[in-house]
C-alpha positions in Angstrom: 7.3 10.3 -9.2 5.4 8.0 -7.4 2.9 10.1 -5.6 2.2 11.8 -8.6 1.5 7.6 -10.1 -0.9 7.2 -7.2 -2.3 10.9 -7.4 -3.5 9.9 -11.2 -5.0 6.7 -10.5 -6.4 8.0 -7.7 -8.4 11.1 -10.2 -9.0 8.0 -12.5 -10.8 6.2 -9.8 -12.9 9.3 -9.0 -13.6 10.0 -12.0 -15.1 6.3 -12.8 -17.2 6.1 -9.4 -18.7 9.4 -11.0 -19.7 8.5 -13.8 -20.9 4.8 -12.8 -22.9 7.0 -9.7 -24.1 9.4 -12.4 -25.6 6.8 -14.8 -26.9 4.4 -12.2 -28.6 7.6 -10.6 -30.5 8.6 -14.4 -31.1 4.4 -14.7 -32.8 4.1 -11.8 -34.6 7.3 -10.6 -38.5 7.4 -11.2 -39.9 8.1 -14.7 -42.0 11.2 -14.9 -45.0 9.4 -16.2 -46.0 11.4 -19.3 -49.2 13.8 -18.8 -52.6 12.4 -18.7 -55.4 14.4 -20.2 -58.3 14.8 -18.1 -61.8 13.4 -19.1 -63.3 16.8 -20.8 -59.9 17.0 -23.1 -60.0 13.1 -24.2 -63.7 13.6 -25.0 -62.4 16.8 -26.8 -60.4 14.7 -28.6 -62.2 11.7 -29.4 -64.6 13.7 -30.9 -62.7 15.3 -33.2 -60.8 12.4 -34.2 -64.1 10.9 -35.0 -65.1 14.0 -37.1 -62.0 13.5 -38.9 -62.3 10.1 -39.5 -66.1 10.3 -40.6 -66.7 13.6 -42.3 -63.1 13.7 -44.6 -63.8 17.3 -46.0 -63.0 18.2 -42.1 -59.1 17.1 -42.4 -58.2 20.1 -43.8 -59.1 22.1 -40.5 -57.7 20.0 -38.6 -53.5 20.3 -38.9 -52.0 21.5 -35.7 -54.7 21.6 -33.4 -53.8 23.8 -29.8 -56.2 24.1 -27.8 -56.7 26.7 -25.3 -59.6 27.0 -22.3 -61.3 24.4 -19.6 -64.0 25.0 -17.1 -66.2 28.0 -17.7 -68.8 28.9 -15.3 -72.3 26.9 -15.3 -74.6 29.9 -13.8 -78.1 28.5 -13.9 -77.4 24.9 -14.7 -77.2 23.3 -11.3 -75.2 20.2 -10.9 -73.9 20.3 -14.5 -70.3 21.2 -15.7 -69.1 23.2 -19.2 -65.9 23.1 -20.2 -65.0 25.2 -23.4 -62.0 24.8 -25.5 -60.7 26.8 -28.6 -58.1 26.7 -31.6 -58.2 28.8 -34.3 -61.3 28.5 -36.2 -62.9 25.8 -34.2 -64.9 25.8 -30.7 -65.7 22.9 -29.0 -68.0 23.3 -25.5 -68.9 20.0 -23.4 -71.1 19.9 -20.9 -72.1 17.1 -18.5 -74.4 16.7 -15.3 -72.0 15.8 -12.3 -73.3 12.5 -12.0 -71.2 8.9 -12.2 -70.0 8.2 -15.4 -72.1 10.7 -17.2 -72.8 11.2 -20.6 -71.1 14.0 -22.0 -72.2 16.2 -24.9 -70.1 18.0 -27.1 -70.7 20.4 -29.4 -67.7 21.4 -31.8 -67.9 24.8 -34.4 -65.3 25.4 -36.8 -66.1 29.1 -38.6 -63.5 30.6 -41.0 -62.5 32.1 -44.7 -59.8 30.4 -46.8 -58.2 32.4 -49.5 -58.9 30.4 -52.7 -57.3 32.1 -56.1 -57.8 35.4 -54.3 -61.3 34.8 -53.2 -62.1 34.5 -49.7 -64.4 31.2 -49.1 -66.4 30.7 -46.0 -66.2 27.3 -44.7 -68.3 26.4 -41.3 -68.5 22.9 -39.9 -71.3 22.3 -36.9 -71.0 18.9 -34.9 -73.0 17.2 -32.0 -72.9 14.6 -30.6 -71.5 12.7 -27.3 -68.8 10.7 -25.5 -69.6 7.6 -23.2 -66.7 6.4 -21.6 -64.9 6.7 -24.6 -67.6 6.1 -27.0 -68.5 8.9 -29.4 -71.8 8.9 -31.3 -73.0 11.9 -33.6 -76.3 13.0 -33.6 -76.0 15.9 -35.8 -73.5 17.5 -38.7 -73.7 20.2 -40.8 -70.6 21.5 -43.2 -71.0 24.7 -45.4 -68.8 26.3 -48.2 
């Protein structure tokens, strides 16, 4: 009867440097630092933040943005750099010389048809501008219905 005393708190023991191993392990192990966009997708996204925030008939093509897309290739534009990106309806292209700290420009496109009491509606939405280190300034806008 004793042995089987000792063989219990003996499990019980185990079973508590475990878990104290186990949780001191997930305290204390590196955080995965969470994922950084690169330059081209923070521009991407600055600018359309500031279309949203300065043109509000935009917001409405705006819900659940995914993008898709990255670096196209730049034939005949030596030492400059295109990246295109798309979600439905909209396509935003930035190009940039490769230069430090350049100025990026960004043109963003949204094209589609919204069904409206049974009547398809064209909407289209053309934006350019540019990002600056973080900096966004339009220099043109047009939206259509």
């Amino acid at each position: 009867m004793l042995s089987q005393k000792k063989l219990l708190a003996a499990i019980a023991i185990l079973i508590v440097l475990v878990v104290i191993i186990g949780l001191s392990w997930v305290l204390t192990r590196p955080q995965q630092p969470p994922e950084e966009l690169s330059t081209q997708e923070q521009a991407r996204d600055d600018a359309m933040a500031y279309i949203k925030t300065n043109h509000a008939e935009t917001a409405q093509f705006m819900n659940d943005l995914t993008w898709t897309g990255g670096r196209t290739t730049s034939e005949g534009i030596m030492g400059a750099e295109t990246y295109t990106y798309t979600s439905p309806g909209w396509n935003v292209t930035i190009t940039y010389p490769v230069v430090l700290n350049p100025i990026y420009t960004i043109t963003a496109d949204y094209s589609a048809t919204s069904a409206n009491s049974g009547a398809s509606i064209p909407y289209r939405v053309t934006w350019q501008g540019t990002w600056d280190n973080g900096t966004v300034t339009e220099t043109s806008y047009e939206f259509a219905q």
